[in-house]
Wavefront OBJ file of the C-alpha trace (Angstrom):
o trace
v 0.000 0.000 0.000
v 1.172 3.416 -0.684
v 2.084 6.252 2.017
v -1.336 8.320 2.481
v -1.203 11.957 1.392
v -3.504 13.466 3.755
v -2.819 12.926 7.266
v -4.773 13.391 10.688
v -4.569 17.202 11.718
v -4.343 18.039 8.383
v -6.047 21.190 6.749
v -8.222 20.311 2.955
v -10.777 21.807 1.420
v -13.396 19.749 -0.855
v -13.047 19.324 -4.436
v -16.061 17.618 -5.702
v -19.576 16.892 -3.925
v -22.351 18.422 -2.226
v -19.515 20.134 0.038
v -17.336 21.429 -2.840
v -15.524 24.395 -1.559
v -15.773 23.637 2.157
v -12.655 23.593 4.367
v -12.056 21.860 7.551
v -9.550 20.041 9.375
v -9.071 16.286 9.397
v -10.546 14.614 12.215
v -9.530 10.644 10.925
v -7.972 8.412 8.129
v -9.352 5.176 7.162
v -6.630 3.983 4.923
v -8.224 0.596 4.124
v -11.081 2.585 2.849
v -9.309 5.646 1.287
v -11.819 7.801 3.298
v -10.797 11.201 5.508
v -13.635 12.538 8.094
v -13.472 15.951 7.874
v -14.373 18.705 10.868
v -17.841 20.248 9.613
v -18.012 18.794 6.133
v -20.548 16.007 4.936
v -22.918 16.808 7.935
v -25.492 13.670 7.798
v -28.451 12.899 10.051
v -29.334 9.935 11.985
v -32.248 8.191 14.000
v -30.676 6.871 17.005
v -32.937 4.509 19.281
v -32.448 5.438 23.104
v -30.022 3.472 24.723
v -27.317 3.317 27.947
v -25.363 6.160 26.253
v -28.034 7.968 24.913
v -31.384 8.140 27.042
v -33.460 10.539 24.837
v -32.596 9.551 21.201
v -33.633 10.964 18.571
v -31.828 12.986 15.393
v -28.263 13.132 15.870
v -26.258 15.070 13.012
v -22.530 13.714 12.662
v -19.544 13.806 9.941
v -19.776 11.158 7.534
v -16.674 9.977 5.479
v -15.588 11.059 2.304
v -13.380 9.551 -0.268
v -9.655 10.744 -0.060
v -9.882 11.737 -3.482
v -12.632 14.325 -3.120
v -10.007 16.478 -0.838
v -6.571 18.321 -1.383
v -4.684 19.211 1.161
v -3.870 22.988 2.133
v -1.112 24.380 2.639
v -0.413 28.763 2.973
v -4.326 28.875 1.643
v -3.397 26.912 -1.514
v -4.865 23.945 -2.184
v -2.096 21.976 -4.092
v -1.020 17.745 -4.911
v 1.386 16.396 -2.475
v 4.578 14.854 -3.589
v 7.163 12.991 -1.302
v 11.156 13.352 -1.144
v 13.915 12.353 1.314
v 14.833 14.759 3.461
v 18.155 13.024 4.582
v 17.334 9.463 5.432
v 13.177 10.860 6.357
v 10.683 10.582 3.554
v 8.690 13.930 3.771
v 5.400 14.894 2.270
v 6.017 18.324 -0.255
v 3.100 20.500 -1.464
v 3.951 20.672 -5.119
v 2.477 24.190 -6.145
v 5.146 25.756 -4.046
v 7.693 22.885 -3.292
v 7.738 23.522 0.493
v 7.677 20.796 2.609
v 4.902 19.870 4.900
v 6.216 17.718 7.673
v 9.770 18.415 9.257
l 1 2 3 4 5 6 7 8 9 10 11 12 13 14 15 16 17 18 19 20 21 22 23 24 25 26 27 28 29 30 31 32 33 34 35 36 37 38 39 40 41 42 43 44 45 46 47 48 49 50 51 52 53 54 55 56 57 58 59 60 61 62 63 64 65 66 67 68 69 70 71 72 73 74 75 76 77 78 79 80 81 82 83 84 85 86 87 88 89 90 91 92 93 94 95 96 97 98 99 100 101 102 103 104
């Protein structure tokens, strides 16, 4: 499997969707998936029967995954692709609009 370009903690904004535009920070990764939740993007609804955790039920809204490819990661403002180099004997992630790298 190859390295995943968007990481946990990581600023994107939405490319394609109902959400197209939106910006938010990455709240998980499912690599096995290829899906990113994303902090107040892909807001769903959903019936939830009452239960130990939660007494009243009812409509909960909640993030719902989207597929990694409908995101691209941020970086100064600019949405840009994500390359990766060795830094030394590290493999680092570079934003490829500007050529800075992401991780130190």
């Amino acid at each position: 499997m190859s390295a995943m370009k968007i990481k946990k903690g990581d600023t994107v904004t939405v490319i394609a969707g109902k959400d197209k535009g939106k910006e938010g920070k990455v709240l998980a990764v499912n690599a096995k998936n290829s899906t990113v939740l994303v902090e107040n993007v892909n807001i769903v609804t959903k019936h939830t029967k009452p239960s130990a955790a939660n007494q009243q039920g009812g409509i909960v809204t909640k993030e719902a995954p989207l597929h990694i490819s409908n995101v691209m990661l941020l970086v100064d403002g600019k949405a840009t692709r994500v390359g990766f180099q060795m830094n030394g004997d590290k493999k680092v992630r570079v934003a490829k609009a500007t050529g800075k790298v992401i991780d130190d």
